[in-house]
C-alpha positions in Angstrom: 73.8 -66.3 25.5 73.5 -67.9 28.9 72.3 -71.4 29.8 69.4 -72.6 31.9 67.9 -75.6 33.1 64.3 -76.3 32.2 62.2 -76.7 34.5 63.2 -79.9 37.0 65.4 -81.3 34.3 68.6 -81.9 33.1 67.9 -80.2 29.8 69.5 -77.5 29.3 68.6 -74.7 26.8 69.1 -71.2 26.3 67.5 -67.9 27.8 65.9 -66.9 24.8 64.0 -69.3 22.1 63.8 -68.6 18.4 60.0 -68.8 17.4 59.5 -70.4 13.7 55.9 -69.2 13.3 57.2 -66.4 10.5 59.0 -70.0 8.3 57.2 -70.0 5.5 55.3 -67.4 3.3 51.5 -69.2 3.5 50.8 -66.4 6.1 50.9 -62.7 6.3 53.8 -62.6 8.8 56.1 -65.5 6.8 59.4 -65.0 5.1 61.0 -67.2 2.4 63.3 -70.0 3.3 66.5 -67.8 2.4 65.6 -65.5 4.8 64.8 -67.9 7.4 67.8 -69.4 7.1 69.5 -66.4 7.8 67.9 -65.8 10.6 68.2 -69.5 11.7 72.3 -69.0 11.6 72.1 -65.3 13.0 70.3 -67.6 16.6 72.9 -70.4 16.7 75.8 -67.6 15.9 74.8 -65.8 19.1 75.2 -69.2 21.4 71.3 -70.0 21.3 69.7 -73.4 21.2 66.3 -73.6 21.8 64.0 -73.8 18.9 60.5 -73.7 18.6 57.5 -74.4 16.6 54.5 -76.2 15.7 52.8 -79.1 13.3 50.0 -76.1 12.5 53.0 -73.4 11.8 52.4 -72.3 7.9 50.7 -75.3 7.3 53.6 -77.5 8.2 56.2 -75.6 6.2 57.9 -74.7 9.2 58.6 -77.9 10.6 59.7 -79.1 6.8 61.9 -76.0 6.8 63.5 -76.4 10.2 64.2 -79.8 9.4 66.7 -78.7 6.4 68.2 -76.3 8.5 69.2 -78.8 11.6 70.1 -81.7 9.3 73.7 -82.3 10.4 73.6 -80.9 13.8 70.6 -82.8 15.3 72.7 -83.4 18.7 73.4 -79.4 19.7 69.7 -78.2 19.4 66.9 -78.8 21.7 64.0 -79.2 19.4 60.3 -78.0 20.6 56.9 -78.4 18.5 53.2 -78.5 19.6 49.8 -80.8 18.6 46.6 -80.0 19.6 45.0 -77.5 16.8 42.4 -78.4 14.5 44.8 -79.2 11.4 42.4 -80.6 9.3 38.7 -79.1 9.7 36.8 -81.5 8.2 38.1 -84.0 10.3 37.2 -83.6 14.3 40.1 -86.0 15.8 42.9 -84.0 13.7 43.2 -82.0 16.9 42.1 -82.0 20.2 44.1 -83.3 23.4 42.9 -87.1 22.5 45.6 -90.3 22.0 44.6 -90.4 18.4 45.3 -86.4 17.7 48.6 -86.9 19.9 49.8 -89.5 17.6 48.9 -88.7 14.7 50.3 -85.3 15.3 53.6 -86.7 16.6 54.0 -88.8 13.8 53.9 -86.2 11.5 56.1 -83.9 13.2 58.8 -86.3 13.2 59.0 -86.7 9.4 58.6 -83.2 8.4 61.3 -82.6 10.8 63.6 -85.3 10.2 64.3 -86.2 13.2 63.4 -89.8 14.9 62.8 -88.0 18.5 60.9 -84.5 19.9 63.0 -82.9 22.8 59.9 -81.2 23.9 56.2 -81.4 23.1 53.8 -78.5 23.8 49.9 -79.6 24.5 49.0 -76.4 22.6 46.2 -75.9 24.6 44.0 -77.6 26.8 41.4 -79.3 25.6 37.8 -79.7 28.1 36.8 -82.2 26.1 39.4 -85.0 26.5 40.0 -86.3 29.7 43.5 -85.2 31.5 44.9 -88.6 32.3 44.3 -89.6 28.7 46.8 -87.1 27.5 49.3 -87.5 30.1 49.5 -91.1 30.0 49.8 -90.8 26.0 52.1 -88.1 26.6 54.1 -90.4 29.0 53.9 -93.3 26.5 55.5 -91.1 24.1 58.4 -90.5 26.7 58.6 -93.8 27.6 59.2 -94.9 23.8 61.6 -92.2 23.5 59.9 -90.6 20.6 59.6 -87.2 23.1 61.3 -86.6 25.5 60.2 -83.9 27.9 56.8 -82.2 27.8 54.9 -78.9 28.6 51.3 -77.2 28.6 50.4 -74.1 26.7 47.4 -71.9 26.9 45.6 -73.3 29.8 44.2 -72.7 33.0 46.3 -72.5 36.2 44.3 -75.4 38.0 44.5 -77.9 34.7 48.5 -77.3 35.2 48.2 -78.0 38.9 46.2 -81.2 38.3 47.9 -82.5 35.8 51.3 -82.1 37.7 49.8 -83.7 40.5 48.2 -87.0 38.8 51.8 -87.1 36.8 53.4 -87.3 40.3 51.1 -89.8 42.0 50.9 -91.8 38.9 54.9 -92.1 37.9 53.8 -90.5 34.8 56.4 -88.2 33.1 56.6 -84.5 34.7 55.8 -81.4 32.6 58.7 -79.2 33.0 57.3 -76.0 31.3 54.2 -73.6 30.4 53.9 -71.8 27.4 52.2 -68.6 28.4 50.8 -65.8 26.4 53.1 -62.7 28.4 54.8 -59.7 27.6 54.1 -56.0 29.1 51.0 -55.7 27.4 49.5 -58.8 28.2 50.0 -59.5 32.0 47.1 -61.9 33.2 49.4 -65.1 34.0 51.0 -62.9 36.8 47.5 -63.3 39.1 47.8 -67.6 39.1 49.7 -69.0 36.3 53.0 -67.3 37.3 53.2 -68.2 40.8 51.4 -71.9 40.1 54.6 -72.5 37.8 57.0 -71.3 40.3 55.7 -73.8 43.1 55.5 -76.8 40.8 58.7 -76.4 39.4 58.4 -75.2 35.7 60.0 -73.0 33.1 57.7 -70.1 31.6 58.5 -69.6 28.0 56.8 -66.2 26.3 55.1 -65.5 23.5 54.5 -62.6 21.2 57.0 -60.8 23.7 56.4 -58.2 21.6 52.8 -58.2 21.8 52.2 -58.2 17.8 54.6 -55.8 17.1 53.2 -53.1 19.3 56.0 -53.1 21.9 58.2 -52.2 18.8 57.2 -49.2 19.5 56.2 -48.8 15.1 52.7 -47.9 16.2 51.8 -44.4 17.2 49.8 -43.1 19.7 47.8 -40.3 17.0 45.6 -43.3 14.9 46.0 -40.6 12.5 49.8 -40.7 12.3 49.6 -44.5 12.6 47.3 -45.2 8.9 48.5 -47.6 6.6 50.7 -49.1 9.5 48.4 -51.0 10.7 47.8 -53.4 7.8 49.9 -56.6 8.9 48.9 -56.4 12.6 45.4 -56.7 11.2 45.7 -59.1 8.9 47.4 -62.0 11.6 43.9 -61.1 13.8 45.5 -59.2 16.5 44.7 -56.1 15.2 41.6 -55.8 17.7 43.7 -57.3 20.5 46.5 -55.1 20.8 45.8 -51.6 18.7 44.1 -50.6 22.1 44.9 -46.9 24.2 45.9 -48.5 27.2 48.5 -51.2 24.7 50.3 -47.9 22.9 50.5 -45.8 26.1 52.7 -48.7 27.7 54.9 -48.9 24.4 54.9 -45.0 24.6 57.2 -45.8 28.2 59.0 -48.7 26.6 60.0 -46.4 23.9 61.1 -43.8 26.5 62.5 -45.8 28.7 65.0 -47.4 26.1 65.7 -43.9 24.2 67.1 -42.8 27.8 68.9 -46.5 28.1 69.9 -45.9 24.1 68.7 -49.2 23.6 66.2 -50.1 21.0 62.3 -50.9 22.8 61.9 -54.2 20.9 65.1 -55.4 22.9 64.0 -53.4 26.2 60.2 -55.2 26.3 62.4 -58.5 25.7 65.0 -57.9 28.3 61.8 -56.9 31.2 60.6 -60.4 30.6 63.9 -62.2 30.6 64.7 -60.5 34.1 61.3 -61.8 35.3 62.7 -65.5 35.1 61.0 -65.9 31.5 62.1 -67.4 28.2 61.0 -65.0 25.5 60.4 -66.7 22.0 61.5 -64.5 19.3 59.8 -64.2 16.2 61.5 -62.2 13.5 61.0 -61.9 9.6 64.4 -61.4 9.0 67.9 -61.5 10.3 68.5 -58.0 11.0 65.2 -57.7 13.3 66.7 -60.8 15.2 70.1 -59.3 16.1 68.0 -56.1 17.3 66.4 -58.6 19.8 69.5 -60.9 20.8 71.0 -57.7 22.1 68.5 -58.2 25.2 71.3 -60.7 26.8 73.8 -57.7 26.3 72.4 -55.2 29.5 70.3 -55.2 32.8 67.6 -52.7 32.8 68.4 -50.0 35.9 66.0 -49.7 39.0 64.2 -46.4 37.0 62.9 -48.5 33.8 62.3 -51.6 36.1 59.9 -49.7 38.1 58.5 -48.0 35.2 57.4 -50.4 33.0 56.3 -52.6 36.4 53.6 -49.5 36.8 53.4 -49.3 33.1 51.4 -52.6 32.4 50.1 -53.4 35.7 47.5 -55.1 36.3 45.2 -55.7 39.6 45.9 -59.7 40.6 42.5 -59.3 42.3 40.8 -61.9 45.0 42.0 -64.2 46.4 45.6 -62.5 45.8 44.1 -58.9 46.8 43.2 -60.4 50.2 45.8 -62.9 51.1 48.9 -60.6 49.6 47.2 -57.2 51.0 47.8 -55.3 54.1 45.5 -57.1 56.3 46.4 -61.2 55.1 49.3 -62.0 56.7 48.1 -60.0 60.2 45.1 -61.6 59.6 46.8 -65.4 59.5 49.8 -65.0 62.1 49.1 -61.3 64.8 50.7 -58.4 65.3 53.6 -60.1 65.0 53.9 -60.9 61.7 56.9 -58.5 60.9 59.1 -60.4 63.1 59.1 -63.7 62.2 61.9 -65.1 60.2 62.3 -67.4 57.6 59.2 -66.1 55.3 
C-alpha cells in the first residue's frame, strides 16, 4: 500500500483507511472482536496504517476494542477518532462542537483507547450552535498540550471549512489538514464546493461509506422483486431509504459491468474510482475476507473506458455559480476572445 502525506503535514499515512464503525456487535452492521481482529491484522498485513473511528462507534466498544488490538505497536499506526455526537441524550453538552463536549470527549477517547495522545481528531460535524473560534482554539489547545495532534472537519459546509482555515491562519491556531466527506459514486454532492474548497486550502479528503451502504457491492438487484429479503441489514442501519433508490442501482448496474469486463470484483472497482480521484477511501468490512476483496483496489488503474463510464454514471450537475464560471461562456466572459491562448492556466 502506498504512502501519502496528509494534508500540509508531515504525517504520513496510507491511501486507504480501515473504518472501525462494524467493531463491536451493539449494532446491526458489528462483528465480534475475533473477527475484528482478523480483519485488523488482514489491514496492517497489506502495508496500511491509518485507522479510524469514533467515541460514538458501538457505544464506545470500538475504541475499547482498537485499543487491545494497537497495544504494543502504538508508534507505527496513525490513530484517528471523532467527538461531536450526542453520546449521552439526556445530557445536552455530551455533544456538540463546545470546549466542554471537546474535552470530555477527548478524555474519554484516550482511556478507552489506551493511548496518552490522538494523532487526529475529527469535529464530526459542525455544529451552528457553538461558535467557530471556540472549537478551534480548544482544538488548538488540545494540540498545543500534545494530547492531539493534527485535526480535521467532517460533515460540514464548504464555507464553515473556508472560515475556519482562515481564522486558524490569521490566529496562529493549529491548521486542519483534512475533511471527512460523505463520497462515493452514488453520493457526489462534495464535487460542486467541498472538493475544490479542500484542494485550494490544502487538505486531504478521506471517504466514507465508499461503498454507499453496500449498494456499490453490486448485492442489490435492479428487479425489487429479485432483491426481497436482501434488503434487511441496509434497512436496519437507516440507509435503506437513502440508497435503495433507481437512479443508486442503475450506477452499481455499470460498476458491476464495468469490473466484470476489468475481471475485478465492483466493491474494489467503486473503491479504486475514488482512490484515483485523490481520495482516501475508509473501509468498513465485517470480516476479513470482505477486506482483502477491497485492499485489491491498490493492485490496478482503472482504463480510460470504466473512468469515463462511471464519470457519466453518477454525475451530477455542479450547478451556479460553477455552471456559469466553468461553462462555455465564463472564461470568454472574464479574459476575450482570447482566452484559448493564454498560458499558464
Amino acid at each position: 500500500m502506498k504512502m501519502r502525506l496528509l494534508g500540509q503535514s508531515g504525517l504520513k499515512v496510507s491511501e486507504l483507511c480501515l473504518g472501525t464503525m462494524t467493531f463491536g456487535t451493539e449494532t446491526a452492521i458489528g462483528s465480534e472482536e475475533d473477527e475484528c481482529r482478523r480483519v485488523f491484522d488482514a489491514y496492517l498485513e497489506a502495508g496500511g496504517n491509518f485507522i479510524d473511528t469514533a467515541n460514538i462507534y458501538t457505544f464506545g466498544t470500538s475504541e475499547r476494542m482498537l485499543g487491545r488490538f494497537i497495544a504494543g505497536q502504538r508508534a507505527s499506526l496513525v490513530i484517528a477518532t471523532k467527538y461531536a455526537m450526542n453520546t449521552d441524550l439526556k445530557n445536552p453538552n455530551s455533544g456538540g462542537n463546545s470546549r466542554k463536549a471537546l474535552r470530555e470527549a477527548v478524555e474519554g477517547s484516550l482511556a478507552r483507547l489506551g493511548t496518552d495522545y490522538i494523532d487526529l481528531l475529527w469535529v464530526h460535524a459542525w455544529d451552528a450552535w457553538t461558535p467557530l473560534e471556540e472549537t478551534l482554539r480548544g482544538l488548538d489547545d488540545l494540540v498545543r498540550a500534545g494530547k492531539v495532534l493534527y485535526t480535521g472537519f467532517s460533515n460540514v459546509p464548504a464555507w464553515v471549512v473556508a472560515r475556519a482555515q482562515t481564522l486558524a491562519e490569521c490566529r496562529d491556531w493549529s491548521r486542519l489538514v483534512a475533511l471527512q466527506l460523505h463520497y462515493s459514486l452514488i453520493e457526489r454532492n462534495v464535487e460542486r464546493e467541498l472538493l475544490p474548497c479542500a484542494a485550494a486550502l490544502g487538505m486531504t479528503v478521506t471517504a466514507w461509506s465508499p461503498l454507499a451502504g453496500g449498494v456499490l457491492s453490486g448485492k442489490y438487484p435492479q428487479d425489487p422483486a429479485a432483491r426481497t429479503g436482501q434488503e434487511g441489514r441496509l434497512t436496519n442501519t437507516g440507509w435503506g431509504n437513502l440508497f435503495l433508490r433507481d437512479r443508486n442501482l442503475a450506477i452499481a448496474e455499470t460498476v458491476r459491468a464495468e469490473a466484470a469486463r476489468l475481471g475485478r470484483s465492483s466493491s474494489s472497482v467503486a473503491i479504486r474510482w475514488l482512490m484515483e480521484r485523490g481520495v482516501i477511501p475508509i473501509l468498513g468490512a465485517r470480516n476479513a475476507l470482505q477486506l482483502r476483496d477491497l485492499l485489491t483496489a491498490t493492485q490496478f488503474t482503472l482504463d480510460a473506458d470504466a473512468t469515463a463510464a462511471l464519470d457519466a454514471a453518477g454525475q451530477i450537475d455542479l450547478g451556479y455559480p460553477r455552471s456559469l464560471l466553468e461553462g462555455p461562456m465564463g472564461p470568454r466572459m472574464l479574459h476575450g476572445d482570447r482566452v484559448g491562448e493564454i498560458v499558464g492556466r
